[in-house]
C-alpha positions as CSV (number, residue, x, y, z in Angstrom):
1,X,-69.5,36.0,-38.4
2,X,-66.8,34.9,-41.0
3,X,-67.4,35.0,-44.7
4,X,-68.2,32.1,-46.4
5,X,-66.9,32.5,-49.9
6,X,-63.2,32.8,-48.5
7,X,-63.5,30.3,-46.6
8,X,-64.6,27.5,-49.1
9,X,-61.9,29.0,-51.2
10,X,-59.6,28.4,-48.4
11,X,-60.9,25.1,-48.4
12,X,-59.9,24.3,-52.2
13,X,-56.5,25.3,-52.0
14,X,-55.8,23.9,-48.7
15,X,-56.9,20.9,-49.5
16,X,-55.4,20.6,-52.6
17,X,-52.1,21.5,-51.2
18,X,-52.6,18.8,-48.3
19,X,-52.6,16.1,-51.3
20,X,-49.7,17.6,-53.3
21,X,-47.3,18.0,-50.4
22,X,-48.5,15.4,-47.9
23,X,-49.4,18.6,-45.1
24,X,-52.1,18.6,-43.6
25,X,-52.9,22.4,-44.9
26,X,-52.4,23.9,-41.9
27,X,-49.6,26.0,-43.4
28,X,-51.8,27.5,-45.7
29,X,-54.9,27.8,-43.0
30,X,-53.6,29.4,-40.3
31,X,-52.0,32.3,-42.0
32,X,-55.3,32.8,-43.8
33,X,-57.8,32.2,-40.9
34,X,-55.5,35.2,-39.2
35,X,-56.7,37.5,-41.5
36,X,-60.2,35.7,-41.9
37,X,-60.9,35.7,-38.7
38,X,-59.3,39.1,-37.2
39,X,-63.3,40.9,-37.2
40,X,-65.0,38.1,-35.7
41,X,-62.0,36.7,-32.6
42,X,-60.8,38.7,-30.0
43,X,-57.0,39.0,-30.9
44,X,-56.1,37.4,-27.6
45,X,-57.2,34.1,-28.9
46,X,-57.2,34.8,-32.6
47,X,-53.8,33.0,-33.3
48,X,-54.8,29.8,-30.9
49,X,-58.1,29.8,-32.7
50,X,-56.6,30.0,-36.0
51,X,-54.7,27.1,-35.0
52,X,-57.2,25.1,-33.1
53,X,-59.3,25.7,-35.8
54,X,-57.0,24.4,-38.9
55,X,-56.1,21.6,-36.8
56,X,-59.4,20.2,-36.8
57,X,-59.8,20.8,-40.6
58,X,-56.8,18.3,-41.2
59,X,-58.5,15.7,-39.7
60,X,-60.9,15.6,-42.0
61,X,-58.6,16.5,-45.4
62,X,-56.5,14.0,-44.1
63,X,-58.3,10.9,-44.3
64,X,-58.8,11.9,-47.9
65,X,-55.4,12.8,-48.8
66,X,-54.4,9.2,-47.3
67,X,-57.3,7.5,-49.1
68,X,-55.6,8.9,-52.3
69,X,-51.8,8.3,-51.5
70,X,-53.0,4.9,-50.5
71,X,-54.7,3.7,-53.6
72,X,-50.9,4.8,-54.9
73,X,-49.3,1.9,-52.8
74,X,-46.9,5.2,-51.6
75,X,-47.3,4.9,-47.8
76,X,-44.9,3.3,-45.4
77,X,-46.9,2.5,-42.6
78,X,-44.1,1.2,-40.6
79,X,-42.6,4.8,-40.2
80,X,-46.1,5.5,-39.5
81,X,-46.2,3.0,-36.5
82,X,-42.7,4.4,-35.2
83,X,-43.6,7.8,-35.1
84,X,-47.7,7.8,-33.8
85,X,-47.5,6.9,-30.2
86,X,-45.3,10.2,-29.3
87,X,-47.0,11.8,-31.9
88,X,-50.2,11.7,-30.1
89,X,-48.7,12.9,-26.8
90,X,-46.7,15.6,-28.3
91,X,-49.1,16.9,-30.0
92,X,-51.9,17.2,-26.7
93,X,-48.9,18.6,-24.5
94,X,-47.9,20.8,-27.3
95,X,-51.7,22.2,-27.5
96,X,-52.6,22.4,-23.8
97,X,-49.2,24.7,-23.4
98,X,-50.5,27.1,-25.8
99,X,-52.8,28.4,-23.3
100,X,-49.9,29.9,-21.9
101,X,-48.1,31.4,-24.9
102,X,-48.7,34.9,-26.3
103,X,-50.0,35.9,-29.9
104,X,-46.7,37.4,-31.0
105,X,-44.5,35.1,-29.6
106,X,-46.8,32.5,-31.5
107,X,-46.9,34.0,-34.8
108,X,-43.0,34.5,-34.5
109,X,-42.5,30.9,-33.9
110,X,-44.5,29.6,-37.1
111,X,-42.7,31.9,-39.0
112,X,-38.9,31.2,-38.0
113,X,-40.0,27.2,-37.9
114,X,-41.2,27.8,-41.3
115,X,-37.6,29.4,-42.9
116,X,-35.9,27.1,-41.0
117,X,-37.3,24.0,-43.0
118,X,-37.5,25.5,-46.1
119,X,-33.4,25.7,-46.4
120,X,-33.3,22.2,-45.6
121,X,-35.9,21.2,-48.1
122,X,-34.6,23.6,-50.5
123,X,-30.8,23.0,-50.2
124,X,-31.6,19.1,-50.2
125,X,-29.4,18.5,-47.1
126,X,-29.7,14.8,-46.2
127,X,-27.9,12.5,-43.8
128,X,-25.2,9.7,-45.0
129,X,-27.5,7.2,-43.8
130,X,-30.9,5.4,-44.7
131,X,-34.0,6.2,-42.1
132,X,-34.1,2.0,-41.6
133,X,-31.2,1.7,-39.9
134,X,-32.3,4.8,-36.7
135,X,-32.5,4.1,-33.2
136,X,-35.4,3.4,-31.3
137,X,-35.0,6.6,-29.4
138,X,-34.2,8.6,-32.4
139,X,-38.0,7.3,-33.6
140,X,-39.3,8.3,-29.9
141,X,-37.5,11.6,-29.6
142,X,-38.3,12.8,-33.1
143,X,-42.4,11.7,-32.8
144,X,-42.6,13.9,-29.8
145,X,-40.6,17.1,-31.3
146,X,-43.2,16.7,-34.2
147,X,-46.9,16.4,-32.2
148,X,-45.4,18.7,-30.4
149,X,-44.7,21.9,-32.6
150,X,-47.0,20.7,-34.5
151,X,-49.6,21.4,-32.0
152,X,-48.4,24.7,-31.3
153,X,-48.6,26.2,-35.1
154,X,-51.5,24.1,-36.6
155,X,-50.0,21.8,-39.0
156,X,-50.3,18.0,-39.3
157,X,-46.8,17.2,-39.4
158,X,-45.7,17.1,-43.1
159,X,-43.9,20.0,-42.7
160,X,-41.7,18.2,-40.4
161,X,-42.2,14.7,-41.1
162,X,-41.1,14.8,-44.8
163,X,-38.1,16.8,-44.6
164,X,-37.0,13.9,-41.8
165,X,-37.9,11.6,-44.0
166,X,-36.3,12.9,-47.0
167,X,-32.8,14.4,-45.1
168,X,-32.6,10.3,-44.5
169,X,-32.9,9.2,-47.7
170,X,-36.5,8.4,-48.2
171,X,-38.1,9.5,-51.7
172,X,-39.9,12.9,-51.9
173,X,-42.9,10.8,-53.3
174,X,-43.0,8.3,-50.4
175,X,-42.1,10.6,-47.7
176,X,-45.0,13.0,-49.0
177,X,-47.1,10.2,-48.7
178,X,-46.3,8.7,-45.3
179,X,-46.4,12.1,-43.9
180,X,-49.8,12.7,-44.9
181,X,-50.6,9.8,-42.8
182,X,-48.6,10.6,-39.7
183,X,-50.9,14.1,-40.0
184,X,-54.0,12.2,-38.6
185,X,-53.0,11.5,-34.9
186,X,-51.5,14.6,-34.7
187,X,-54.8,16.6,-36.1
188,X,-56.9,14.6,-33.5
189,X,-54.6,15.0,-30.5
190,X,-53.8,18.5,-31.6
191,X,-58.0,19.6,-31.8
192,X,-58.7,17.9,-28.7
193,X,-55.9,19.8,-27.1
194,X,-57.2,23.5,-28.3
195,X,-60.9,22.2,-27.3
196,X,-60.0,21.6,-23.6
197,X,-57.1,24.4,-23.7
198,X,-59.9,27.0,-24.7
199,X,-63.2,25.3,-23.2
200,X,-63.9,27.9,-20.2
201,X,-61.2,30.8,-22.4
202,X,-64.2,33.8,-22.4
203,X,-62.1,35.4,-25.5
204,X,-62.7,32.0,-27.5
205,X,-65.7,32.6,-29.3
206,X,-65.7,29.9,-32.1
207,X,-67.3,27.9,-30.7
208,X,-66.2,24.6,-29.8
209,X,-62.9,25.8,-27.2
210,X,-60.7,27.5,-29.4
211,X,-61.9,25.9,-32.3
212,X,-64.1,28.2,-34.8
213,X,-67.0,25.8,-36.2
214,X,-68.3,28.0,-38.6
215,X,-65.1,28.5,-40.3
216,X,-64.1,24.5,-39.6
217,X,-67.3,23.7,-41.5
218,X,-66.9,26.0,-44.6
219,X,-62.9,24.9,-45.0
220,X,-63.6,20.7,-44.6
221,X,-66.6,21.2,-47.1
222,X,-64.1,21.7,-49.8
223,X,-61.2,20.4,-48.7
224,X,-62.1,16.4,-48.5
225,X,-63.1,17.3,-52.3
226,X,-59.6,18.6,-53.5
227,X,-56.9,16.5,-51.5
228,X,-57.5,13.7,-53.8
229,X,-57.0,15.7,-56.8
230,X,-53.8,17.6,-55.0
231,X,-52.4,13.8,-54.7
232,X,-53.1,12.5,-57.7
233,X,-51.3,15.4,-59.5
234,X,-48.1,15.0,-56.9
235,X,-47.4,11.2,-58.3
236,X,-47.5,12.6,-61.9
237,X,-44.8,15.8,-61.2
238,X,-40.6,15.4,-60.9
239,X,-39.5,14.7,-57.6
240,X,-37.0,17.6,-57.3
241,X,-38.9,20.2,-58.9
242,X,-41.8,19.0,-56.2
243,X,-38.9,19.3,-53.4
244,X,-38.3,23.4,-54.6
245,X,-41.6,23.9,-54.7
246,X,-42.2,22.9,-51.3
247,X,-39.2,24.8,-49.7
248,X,-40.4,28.1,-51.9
249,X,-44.1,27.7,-50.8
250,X,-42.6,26.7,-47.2
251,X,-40.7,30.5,-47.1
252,X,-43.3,32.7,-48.7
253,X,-45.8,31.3,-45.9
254,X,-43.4,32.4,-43.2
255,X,-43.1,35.8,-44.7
256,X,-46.8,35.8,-44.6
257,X,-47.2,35.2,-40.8
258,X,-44.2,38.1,-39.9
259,X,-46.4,40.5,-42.2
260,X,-49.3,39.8,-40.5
């Protein structure tokens, strides 16, 4: 059995954090549910459950987060559009292969993919061209790369999804937004993935596959709560200073995840 009172804790920031940056607050929930979790998992399957697990929580912190950036007229749904359909089978291929894939070289992945992004955020390195004028297969190709690690260290996508956005020349605001909508697919795609992937898995004991219901229950309580407040604060803050703080928080959470 997890403790409660960390996990609606975990809940509040994560959820909060979902609505500031437009992530789905798996960053913050999987490096967290690692050390949550580590008494009550089997360390085989604590990484995929800690993944499975946060996955599931951004489906539900997701539709409020959207809700909120919504009411902002922020979202462009026609990126949305471009990117879902690979999204969605990315993100299920990306899951079912985790079966396969080891703790360490697991944890090591989410933390390299997690410096990586950071410089780009951080050093503001964009393309000479607007995100309007990309090919078809660009759209296709880049949808697929996202479900797909996505699915493999529990995030909905912003991570990825706004520093694309913003490195072709789409406003931190609106590319925070949108990406908080792209998170949904890959969530739902991503859970069901972990479900099947860890259905007859005897190490998984969450619950639901590799999905921890206890600890799923406890986070989405207080998440759905705070994403609204996260995104509210998000249209009110200066878009570069909101850009450093996402590369900065971006880095520390990798550091986090090697430490572990």
């Amino acid at each position: 059995m997890a403790e409660i009172a960390p996990l609606l804790l975990l809940g509040i920031f994560s959820g909060f954090i979902a609505g500031l940056l437009g992530v789905g607050g798996g960053l913050i929930m999987v490096p967290a549910l690692l050390y949550l979790l580590a008494g009550s998992v089997d360390q085989s399957a604590l990484m995929h459950t800690a993944v499975g697990t946060a996955l599931a929580a951004i489906v539900f912190t997701s539709i409020s987060s959207v809700r909120a950036h919504h009411t902002h007229g922020a979202i462009y749904w026609q990126y949305v559009r471009r990117l879902t359909p690979m999204i969605l089978l990315g993100a299920f291929s990306g899951a079912m292969l985790t079966k396969a894939m080891s703790f360490d070289f697991m944890r090591l992945f989410f933390a390299l993919f997690e410096f990586g992004v950071a410089i780009v955020m951080y050093f503001g390195i964009s393309s000479a061209s607007h995100v309007d004028h990309l090919k078809k297969w660009i759209w296709h190709l880049t949808g697929y790369i996202i479900g797909f690690i996505s699915a493999i260290v529990g995030i909905g996508g912003g991570t990825m999804t706004t520093p694309f956005l913003t490195y072709n020349n789409v406003g931190i605001k609106n590319a925070i937004a949108t990406s908080a909508a792209v998170g949904m697919p890959i969530a739902i795609a991503g859970a069901l993935g972990f479900v099947v992937a860890g259905w007859n898995v005897e190490s998984a004991s969450g619950g639901l596959g590799f999905i921890h219901t206890q600890a799923l229950m406890s986070i989405v309580v207080m998440s759905v709560l705070f994403a609204p407040i996260g995104a509210r604060v998000a249209h009110n803050v200066d878009g570069k200073k909101l850009k450093k703080f996402f590369a900065i928080f971006l880095a520390f959470l990798g550091l986090s995840v090697i430490a572990f």
